[in-house]
C-alpha positions as CSV (number, residue, x, y, z in Angstrom):
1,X,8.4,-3.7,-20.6
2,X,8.4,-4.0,-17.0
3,X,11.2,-0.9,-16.9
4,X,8.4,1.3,-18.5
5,X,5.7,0.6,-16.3
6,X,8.0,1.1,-13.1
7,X,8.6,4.8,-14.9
8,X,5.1,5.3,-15.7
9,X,4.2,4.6,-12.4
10,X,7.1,6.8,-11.1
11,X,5.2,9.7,-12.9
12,X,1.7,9.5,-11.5
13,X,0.7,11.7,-8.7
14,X,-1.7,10.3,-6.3
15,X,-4.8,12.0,-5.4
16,X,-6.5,12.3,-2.5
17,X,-8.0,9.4,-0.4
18,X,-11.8,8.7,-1.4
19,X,-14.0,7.1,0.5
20,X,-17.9,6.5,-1.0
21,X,-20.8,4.1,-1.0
22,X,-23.1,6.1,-3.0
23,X,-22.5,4.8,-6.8
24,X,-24.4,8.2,-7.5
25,X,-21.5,10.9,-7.2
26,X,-19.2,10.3,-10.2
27,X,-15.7,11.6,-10.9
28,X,-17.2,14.5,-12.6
29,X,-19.0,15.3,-9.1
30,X,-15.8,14.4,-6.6
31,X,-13.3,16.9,-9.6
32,X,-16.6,19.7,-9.2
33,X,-16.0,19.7,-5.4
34,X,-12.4,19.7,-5.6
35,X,-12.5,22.8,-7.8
36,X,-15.2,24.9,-5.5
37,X,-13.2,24.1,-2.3
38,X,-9.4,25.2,-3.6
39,X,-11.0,28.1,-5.6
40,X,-12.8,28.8,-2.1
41,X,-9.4,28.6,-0.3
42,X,-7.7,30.5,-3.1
43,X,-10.1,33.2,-2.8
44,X,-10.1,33.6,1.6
45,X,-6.0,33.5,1.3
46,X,-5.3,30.2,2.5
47,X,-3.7,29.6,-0.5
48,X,-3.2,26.2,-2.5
49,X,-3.6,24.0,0.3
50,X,-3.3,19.9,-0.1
51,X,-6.6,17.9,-0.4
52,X,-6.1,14.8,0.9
53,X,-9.6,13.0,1.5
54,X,-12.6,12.8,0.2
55,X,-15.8,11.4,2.2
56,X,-19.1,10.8,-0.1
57,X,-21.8,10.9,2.6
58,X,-24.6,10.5,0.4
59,X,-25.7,11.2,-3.4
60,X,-25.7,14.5,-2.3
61,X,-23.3,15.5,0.3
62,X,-19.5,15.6,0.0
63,X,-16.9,16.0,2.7
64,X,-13.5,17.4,1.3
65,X,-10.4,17.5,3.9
66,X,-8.0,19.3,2.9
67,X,-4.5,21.5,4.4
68,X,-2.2,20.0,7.0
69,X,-3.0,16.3,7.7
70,X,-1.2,12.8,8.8
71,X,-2.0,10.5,5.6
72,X,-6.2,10.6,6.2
73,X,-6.2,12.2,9.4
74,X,-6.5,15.9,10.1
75,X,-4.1,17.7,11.6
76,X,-3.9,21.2,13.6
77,X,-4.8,23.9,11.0
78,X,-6.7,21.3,8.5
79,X,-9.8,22.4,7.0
80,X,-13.6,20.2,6.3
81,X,-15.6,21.9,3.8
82,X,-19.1,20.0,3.2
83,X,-20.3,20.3,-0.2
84,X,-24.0,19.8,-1.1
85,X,-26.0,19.3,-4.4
86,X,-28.5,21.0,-4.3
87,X,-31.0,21.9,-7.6
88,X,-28.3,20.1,-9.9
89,X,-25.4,22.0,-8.6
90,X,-22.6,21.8,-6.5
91,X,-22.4,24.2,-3.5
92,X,-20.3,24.6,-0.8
93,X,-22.3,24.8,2.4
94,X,-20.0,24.8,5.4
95,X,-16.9,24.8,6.6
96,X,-14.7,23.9,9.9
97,X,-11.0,24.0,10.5
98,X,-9.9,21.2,12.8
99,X,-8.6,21.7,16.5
100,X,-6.8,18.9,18.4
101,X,-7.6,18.2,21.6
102,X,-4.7,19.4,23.8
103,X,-5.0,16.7,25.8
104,X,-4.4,14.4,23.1
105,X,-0.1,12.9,22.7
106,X,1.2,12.2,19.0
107,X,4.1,9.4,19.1
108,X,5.9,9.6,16.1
């Protein structure tokens, strides 16, 4: 019994990282936004990239992280696209593609 569950664990992939307080945006909503923002990247040649977070701002307003990243945290090159509901439907509104700070030492 416990040798199954260790290889059905094995199997599953993990998703990104969500982070919500709004009971309002279901898993139907957080898969919708998921779809526009890779079909979005698929589309302006960036390719398949990783999405890795997910930050519900509100019932209607959706931050989706995605491309190069450090578990949660964006790296150089990583890409925020905010996705809005607005008139019952999903809509990307805005995007930005992160920039570290120069300044700014990584110890690894």
């Amino acid at each position: 019994m416990l040798s199954t569950l260790l290889a059905l664990a094995s199997c599953a992939t993990s998703g990104p990282a969500i982070y919500s307080d709004s009971a309002t945006v279901s898993t139907a909503d957080i898969h919708t936004a998921i779809a526009l923002v890779q079909q979005r990247c698929i589309r302006e040649k960036h390719g398949t990239l990783p999405i890795y977070r997910i930050d519900v701002d509100r019932f209607d307003r959706v931050f989706v992280h995605c491309g190069a990243h450090y578990g949660v945290a964006d790296a150089a090159g990583a890409f925020t696209f905010i996705v809005e509901r607005k008139q019952g439907s999903w809509h990307i509104t805005g995007m930005s593609q992160y920039t570290p700070n120069p300044e700014r030492v990584i110890v690894t």
